[in-house]
Steps between C-alpha positions, in 0.01 A plus 500: 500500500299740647656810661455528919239644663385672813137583577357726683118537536533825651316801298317834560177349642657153599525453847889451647684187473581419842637148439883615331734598772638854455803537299802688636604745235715411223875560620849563294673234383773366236427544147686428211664794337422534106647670218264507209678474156548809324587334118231264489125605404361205679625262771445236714628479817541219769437629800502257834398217277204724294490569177410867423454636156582848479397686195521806238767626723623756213151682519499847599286596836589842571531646188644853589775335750563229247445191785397219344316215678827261583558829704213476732560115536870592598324752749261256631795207515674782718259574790344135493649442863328831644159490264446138541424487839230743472301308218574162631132289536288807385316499170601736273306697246651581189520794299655379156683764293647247215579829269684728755332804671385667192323181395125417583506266829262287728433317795481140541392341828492112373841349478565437154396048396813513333771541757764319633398200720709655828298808487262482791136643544306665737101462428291757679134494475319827389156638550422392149562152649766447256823318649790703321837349555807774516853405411723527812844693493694213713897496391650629254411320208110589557575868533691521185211294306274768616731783405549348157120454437542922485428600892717753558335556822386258759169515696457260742223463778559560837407171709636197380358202310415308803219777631537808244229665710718590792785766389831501615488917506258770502618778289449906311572581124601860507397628155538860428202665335486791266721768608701288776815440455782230666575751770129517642519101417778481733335749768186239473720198558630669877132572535405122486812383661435733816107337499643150505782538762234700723337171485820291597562395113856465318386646163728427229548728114582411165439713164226393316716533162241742385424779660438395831640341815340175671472470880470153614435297888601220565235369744434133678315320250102443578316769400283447172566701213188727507630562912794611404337686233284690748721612709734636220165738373427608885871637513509662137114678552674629863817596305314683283346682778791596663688581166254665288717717298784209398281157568186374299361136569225576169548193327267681185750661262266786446420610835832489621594893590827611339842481597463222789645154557245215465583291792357185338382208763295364152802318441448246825136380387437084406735418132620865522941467417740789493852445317746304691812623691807488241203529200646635187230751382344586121630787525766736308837506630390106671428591847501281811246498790822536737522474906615830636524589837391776692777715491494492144104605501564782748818615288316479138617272224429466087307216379761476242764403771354173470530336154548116377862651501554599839284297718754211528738654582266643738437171623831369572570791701218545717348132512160453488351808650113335559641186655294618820182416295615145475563416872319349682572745848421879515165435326217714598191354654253654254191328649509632855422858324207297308 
């Protein structure tokens, strides 16, 4: 029995699908809470009527912290009702770490033939003409299959399956160069968020779980991707103007001048993904790209605040921070500046 599918014809010189209604964004709902077995090396779990195989849950991820891989599906099984929203009906491109961080990795658009007949697919047609069909990250069963396929970190597009050529946001990567640290990061991310609100945007911030933060829109759904693209490079080139001595928009590594913040509109061009809200990152000490909120930018913080460790807890005091990108009010009419 073939696993479902959704197709989408929409690619980087296909011209919009105007048929499919627009979605409303993906919103909260019940989820099953999980505990994953901590005596057994591999399990399988009934979950709302699917059968999900979990496996090698002894194998060690992190090696310095000790966290093995039944620790970042406990972490996942955690935050599924605030992260599953947010990759609901987009395709998702997978990084594979099987080994850990310290092993050799890859990415893997196709969902795998041999999956589970309840994981759906989202085909997308590429300038290669080649229809590529990305698993989906529906309920909770289908985000744990990709988390035990060795994702520690999700990447999903930003328009969903239905028209994946109209985002749901526009948004920055704020990646510190050479020489710049997290405090001229933070400086960078009031710059952008002044820029947007002069335009009448609600900006919202997360940590990258790198180095960086992320500043995301959540705008009206209609512009195409390469739109939304070119406004993001008009702002960054006039940020860097404005800014010269903290902001760079050089995407080239090796002209980039030292000791600035790459304010990196790259990130919104056609297939481009950045790592989910809630991601777990490949990182040491297993970061989180975590919501924070303006006060907390203005006031400074440690990436290390927010671990697999401390980011539920996180959660189920504070909610879902980035719930604003998911409703369907307060969006900002992107194409009226287009």
């Amino acid at each position: 029995m073939p696993a479902k599918k959704r197709t989408s014809s929409a690619g980087a010189s296909a011209r919009p699908v105007k048929k499919a209604a627009p979605r409303r964004p993906a919103r909260a709902g019940a989820v099953p809470h999980i505990e994953i077995p901590r005596d057994a090396r591999d399990v399988t779990l009934s979950i709302g009527g699917k059968e999900l195989d979990l496996t090698n849950l002894d194998k060690v991820f992190w090696p310095e912290e000790g966290y093995t891989k039944r620790d970042l599906l406990q972490y996942y099984a955690d935050v599924a009702h605030v992260i599953l929203p947010h990759l609901r009906d987009r395709a998702i491109t997978m990084k594979r770490y099987p080994h850990g961080i310290t092993g050799e990795f890859f990415f893997m658009k196709r969902a795998p033939e041999h999956r589970p007949t309840w994981i759906e697919t989202c085909s997308i047609m590429h300038k290669s003409k080649s229809l590529i069909a990305f698993p989906l990250a529906q309920d909770v069963p289908s985000l744990l299959w990709l988390i035990n396929l060795g994702c520690i970190d999700l990447n999903q597009w930003y328009g969903t399956c239905d028209d994946p050529d109209r985002p749901y946001y526009l948004h920055f990567d704020l990646d510190p160069g050479e020489g710049a640290g997290l405090g001229k990061v933070l400086e960078t991310a009031c710059i952008v968020r002044t820029a947007l609100e002069e335009y009448g945007m609600t900006p919202l911030v997360k940590t990258s779980g790198s180095s960086g933060v992320h500043v995301y829109v959540p705008i009206v759904r209609g512009p195409l991707q390469k739109a939304v693209w070119t406004f993001a490079k008009a702002l960054a080139k006039r940020l860097e103007r404005k800014h010269p001595d903290v902001i760079t928009a050089e995407y080239r590594i090796a002209d980039r001048p030292h000791g600035r913040v790459l304010v990196d509109y790259n990130q919104n061009a056609w297939g481009r993904t950045l790592a989910s809200v809630y991601s777990v990152r490949p990182k040491p000490r297993a970061p989180v790209s975590t919501p924070v909120t303006w006060e907390e930018v203005e006031r400074g913080f440690r990436m290390e605040d927010f671990t697999i460790e401390t980011v539920p807890a996180r959660v189920r005091e504070l909610g879902d921070l980035w719930q604003p990108l998911l409703e369907p009010r307060g969006r900002f009419p992107l194409a009226k500046l287009l």
